[in-house]
C-alpha positions in Angstrom: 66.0 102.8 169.9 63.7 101.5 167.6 63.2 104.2 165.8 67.0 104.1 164.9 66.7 100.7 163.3 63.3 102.3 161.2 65.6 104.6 159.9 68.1 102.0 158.9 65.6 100.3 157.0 64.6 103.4 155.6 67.8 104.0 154.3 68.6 100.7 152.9 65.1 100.6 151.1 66.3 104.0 149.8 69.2 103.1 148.3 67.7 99.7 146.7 64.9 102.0 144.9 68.2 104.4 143.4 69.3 101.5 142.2 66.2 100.0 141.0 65.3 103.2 139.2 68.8 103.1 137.5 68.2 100.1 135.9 64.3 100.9 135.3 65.4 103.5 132.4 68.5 102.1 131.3 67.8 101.3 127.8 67.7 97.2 127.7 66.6 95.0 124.2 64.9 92.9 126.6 61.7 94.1 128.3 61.5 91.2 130.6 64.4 93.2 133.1 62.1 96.4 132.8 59.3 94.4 133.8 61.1 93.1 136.7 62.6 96.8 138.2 59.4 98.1 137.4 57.7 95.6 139.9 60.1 96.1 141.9 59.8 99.8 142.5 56.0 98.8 142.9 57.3 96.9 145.9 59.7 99.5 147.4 57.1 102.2 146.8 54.5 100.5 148.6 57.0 99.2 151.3 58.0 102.9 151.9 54.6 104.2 152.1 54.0 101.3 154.6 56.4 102.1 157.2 55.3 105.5 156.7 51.8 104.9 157.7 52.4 102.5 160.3 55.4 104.7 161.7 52.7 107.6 162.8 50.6 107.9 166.1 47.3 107.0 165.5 45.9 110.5 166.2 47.9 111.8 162.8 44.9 111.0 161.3 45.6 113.6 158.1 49.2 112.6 157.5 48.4 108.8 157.8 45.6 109.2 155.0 48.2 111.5 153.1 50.3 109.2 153.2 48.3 106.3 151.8 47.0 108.6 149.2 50.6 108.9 148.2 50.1 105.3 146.3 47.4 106.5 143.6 50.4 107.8 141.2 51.6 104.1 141.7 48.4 102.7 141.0 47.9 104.8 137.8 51.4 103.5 136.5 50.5 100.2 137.1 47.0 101.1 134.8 48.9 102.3 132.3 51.7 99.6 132.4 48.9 96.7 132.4 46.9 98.8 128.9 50.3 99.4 127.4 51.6 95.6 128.0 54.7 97.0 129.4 55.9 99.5 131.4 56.2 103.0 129.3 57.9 106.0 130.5 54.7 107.8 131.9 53.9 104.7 133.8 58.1 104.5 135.4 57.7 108.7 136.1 54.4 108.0 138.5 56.3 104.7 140.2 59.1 106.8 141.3 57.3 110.0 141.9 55.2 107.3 144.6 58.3 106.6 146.0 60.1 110.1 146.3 56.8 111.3 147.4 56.9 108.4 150.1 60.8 109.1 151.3 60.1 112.4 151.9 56.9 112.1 153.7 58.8 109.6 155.8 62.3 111.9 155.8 61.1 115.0 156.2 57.7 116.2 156.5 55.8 113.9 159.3 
């Protein structure tokens, strides 16, 4: 039962980082809204990788610390997007790899 409701929320979180990432490369004059979708696909990203982890049995030791590992693309973006001053293509590219990586960790493969 509850696990039908994780899924829910799976979904919904889904669907908000589409959208995010829509607006993360639209082409905008002002940088402030690619600031913003950018820290928010932080958020979803590490949400998602969250409920991941935490959705295991604690004996999947390997898949847990796979999926934990699957924030260091994130991390690296957010490098990049703090030396650049704002958030560069590179930098967008390893934010939604995190969270495509974390879906279908999630999805398919645990």
């Amino acid at each position: 039962m509850n696990l039908g409701a994780l899924l829910i929320l799976e979904l919904v979180i889904l669907f908000s980082f589409i959208i995010t990432s829509i607006f993360m490369f639209i082409p905008k004059k002002n940088d402030t809204v690619h600031k913003i979708f950018f820290s928010l696909a932080i958020a979803l990203s590490v949400l998602v990788t969250a409920i991941n982890a935490t959705s295991l049995p604690s004996n999947f030791v390997t898949q847990i610390i796979l999926s934990w590992l699957g924030l260091i693309p994130a991390a690296i973006g957010v490098i990049i997007a703090v030396a650049k001053g704002k958030p560069n293509t590179v930098a967008k590219l390893l934010v939604m790899f995190t969270s495509v990586y974390g879906a279908a960790c999630y999805l398919f493969l645990f």
